[in-house]
BASEZA-723818 format. One record per residue (C-alpha): x, y, z. Coordinates in Angstrom, 3 decimals, decimal comma, padded with zeros to 6 digits, m for minus. Each point is the difference from the previous one (the first is absolute). Example, Ala and Ser with C-alpha at 12.3 -4.5 7.8 and 13.67 -1.06 7.14 Angstrom:
<atoms>
         c1         c2         c3
    012,300   m004,500    007,800
    001,370    003,440   m000,660
</atoms>
This chain:
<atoms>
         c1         c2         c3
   m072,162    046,367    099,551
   m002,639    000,724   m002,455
   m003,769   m000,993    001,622
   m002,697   m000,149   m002,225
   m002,596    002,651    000,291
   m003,190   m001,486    001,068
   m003,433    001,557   m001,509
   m001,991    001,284    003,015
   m003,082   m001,705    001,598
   m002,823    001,545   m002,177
    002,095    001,738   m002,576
   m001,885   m000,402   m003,531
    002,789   m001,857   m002,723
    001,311    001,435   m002,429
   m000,646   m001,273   m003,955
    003,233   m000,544   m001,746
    000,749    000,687   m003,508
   m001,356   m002,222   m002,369
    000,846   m001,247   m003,388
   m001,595   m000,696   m003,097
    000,094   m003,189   m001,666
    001,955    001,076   m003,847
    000,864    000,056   m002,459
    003,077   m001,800    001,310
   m002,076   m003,442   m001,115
    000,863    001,001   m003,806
    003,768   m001,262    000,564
   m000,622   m003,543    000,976
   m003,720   m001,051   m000,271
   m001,167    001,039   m003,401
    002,863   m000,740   m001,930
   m001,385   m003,584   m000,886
   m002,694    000,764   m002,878
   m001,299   m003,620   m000,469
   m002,109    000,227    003,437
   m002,335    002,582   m001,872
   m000,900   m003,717   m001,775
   m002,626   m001,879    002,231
   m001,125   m001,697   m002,878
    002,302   m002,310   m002,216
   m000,455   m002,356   m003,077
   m002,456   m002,423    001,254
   m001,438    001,654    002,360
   m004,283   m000,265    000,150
   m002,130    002,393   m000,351
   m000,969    002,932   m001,937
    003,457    002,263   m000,770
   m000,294    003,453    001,775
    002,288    002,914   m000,100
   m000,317    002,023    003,313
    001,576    003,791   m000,639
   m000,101    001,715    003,142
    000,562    004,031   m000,063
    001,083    001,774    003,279
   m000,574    003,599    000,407
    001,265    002,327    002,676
   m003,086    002,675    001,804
    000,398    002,363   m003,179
   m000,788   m003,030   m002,127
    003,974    000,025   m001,160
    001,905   m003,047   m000,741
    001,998   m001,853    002,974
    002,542   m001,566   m001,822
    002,236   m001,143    002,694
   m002,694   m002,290    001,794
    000,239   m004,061    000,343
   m003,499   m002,034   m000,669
   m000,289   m003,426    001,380
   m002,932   m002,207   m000,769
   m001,863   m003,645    000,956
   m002,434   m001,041   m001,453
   m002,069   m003,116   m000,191
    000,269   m002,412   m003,327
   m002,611   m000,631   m002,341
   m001,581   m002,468    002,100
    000,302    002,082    003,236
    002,917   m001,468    001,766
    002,569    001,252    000,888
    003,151   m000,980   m001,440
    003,719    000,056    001,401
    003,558    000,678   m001,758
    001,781   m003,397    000,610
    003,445    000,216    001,738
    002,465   m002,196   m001,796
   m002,160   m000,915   m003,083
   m001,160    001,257   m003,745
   m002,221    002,849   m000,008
   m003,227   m001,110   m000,327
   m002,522    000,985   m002,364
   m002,112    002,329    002,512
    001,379    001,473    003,451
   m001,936    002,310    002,040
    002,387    003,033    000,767
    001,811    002,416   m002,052
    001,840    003,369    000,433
    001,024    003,012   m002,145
    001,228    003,426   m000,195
   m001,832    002,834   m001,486
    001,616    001,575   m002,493
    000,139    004,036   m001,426
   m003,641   m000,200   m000,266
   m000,859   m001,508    003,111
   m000,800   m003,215   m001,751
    000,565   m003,794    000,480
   m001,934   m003,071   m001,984
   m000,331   m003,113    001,503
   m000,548   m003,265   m002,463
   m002,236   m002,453    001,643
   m003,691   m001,285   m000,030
   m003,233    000,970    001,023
    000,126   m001,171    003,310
   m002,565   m002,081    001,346
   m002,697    000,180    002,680
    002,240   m000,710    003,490
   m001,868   m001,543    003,002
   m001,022    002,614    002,170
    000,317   m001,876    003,475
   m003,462   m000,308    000,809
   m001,625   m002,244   m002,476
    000,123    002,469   m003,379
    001,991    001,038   m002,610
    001,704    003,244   m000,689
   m000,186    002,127   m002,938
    002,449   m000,481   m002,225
    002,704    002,419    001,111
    003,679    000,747    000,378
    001,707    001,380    003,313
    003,020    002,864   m000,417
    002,083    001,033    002,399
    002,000    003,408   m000,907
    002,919    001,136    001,201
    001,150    003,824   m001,170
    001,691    002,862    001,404
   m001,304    001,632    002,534
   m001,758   m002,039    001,856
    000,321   m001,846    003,421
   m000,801   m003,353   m000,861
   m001,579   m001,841   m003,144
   m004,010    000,742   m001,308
   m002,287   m003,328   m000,531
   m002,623    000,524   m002,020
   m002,018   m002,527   m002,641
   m000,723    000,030   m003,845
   m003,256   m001,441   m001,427
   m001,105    000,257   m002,959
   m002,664    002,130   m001,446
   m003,667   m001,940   m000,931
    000,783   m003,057    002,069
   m003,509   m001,101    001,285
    001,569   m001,615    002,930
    001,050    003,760    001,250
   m003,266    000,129    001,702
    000,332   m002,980    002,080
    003,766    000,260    001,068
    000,620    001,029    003,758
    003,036    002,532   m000,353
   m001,407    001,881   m002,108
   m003,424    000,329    001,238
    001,886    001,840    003,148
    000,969    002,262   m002,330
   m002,261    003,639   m000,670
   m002,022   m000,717   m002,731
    001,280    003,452   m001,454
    003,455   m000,911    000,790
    000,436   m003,408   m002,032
    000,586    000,977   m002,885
    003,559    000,747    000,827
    000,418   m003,855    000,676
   m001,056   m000,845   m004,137
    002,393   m000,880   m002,698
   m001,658    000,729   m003,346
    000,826   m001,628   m003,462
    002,274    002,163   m002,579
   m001,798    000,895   m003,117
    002,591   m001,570   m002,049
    000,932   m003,065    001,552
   m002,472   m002,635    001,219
    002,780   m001,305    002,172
    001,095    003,008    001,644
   m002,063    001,002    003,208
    000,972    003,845    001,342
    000,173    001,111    003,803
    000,782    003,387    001,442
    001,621    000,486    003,199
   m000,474    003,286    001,734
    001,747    000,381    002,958
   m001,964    003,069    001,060
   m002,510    002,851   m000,748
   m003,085   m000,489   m002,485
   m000,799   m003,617   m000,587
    002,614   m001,291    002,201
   m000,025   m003,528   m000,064
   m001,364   m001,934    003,279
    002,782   m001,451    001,949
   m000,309   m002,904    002,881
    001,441    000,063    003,272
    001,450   m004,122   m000,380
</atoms>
């Protein structure tokens, strides 16, 4: 008869292995490329293209990672995919894979500014949640975008190290009016901020 050992009274535990969340995901979550489109025909609001780069400590690629994102419309509400019914124009959540160069774009809208809870509005902002190899559970972190004048005012962000937020801005592309660029450094110089959700 086998009896089951018993830790003694006092005895410190012991961690067990963990393991990392991917890039198993890329089989069955990413293979759908339509939910990188928040933003159909119809939809209202001004048309924004949201490229989002994610680089390893040594600023290389990660092209194996997953990149969810919600997002408020272009009113600032936030907007769910219907079960059962035709897409509609707007919905607030989208997901993609990266791909060789660590890159995913997201078609949607400028988002805009969300209730904050307490009688205010947000800035205008979009929230990501990554998922790469690696690590032990998903990063949340927050896009805004760069010369918004209600950055000063919004709450999150004003937690936030003034030398530090930076890593939170999107910036617009040279080129492209509609395309809005964000980096996402997972560690060593200018690593972006990360929240603890």
């Amino acid at each position: 008869m086998n009896a089951e050992r018993k830790p003694e009274r006092g005895a410190r535990p012991v961690a067990i292995p963990s393991q990392t969340v991917g890039p198993f995901f890329h089989f069955g979550l990413t293979t759908d490329a339509s939910l990188g489109r928040l933003a159909g025909p119809g939809a209202l609001g001004d048309p924004l293209r949201l490229e989002v780069r994610v680089l390893d400590g040594q600023g290389d690629p990660v092209p194996d990672a997953m990149v969810e994102i919600w997002q408020a419309d272009a009113q600032g509400v936030y907007v769910e995919r219907p079960d059962g019914e035709a897409r509609p124009a707007f919905v607030s959540s989208g997901r993609l894979p990266t791909d060789e160069t660590g890159v995913c774009t997201f078609d949607t809208v400028r988002p805009g500014r969300a209730p904050d809870g307490q009688g205010g509005r947000q800035a205008a902002h979009v929230n990501v949640c990554l998922f790469a190899r690696g690590l032990l559970r998903q990063l949340h972190t927050r896009v805004y975008f760069a010369g918004d004048p209600a950055l000063e005012g919004d709450a999150a962000l004003a937690r936030v190290p003034a030398d530090r937020r930076d890593t939170l801005l999107a910036g617009p592309s040279k080129h492209d009016p509609e395309l809005w660029q964000f980096e996402l450094r997972l560690q060593g110089e200018r690593e972006t901020v990360f929240f603890d959700v």
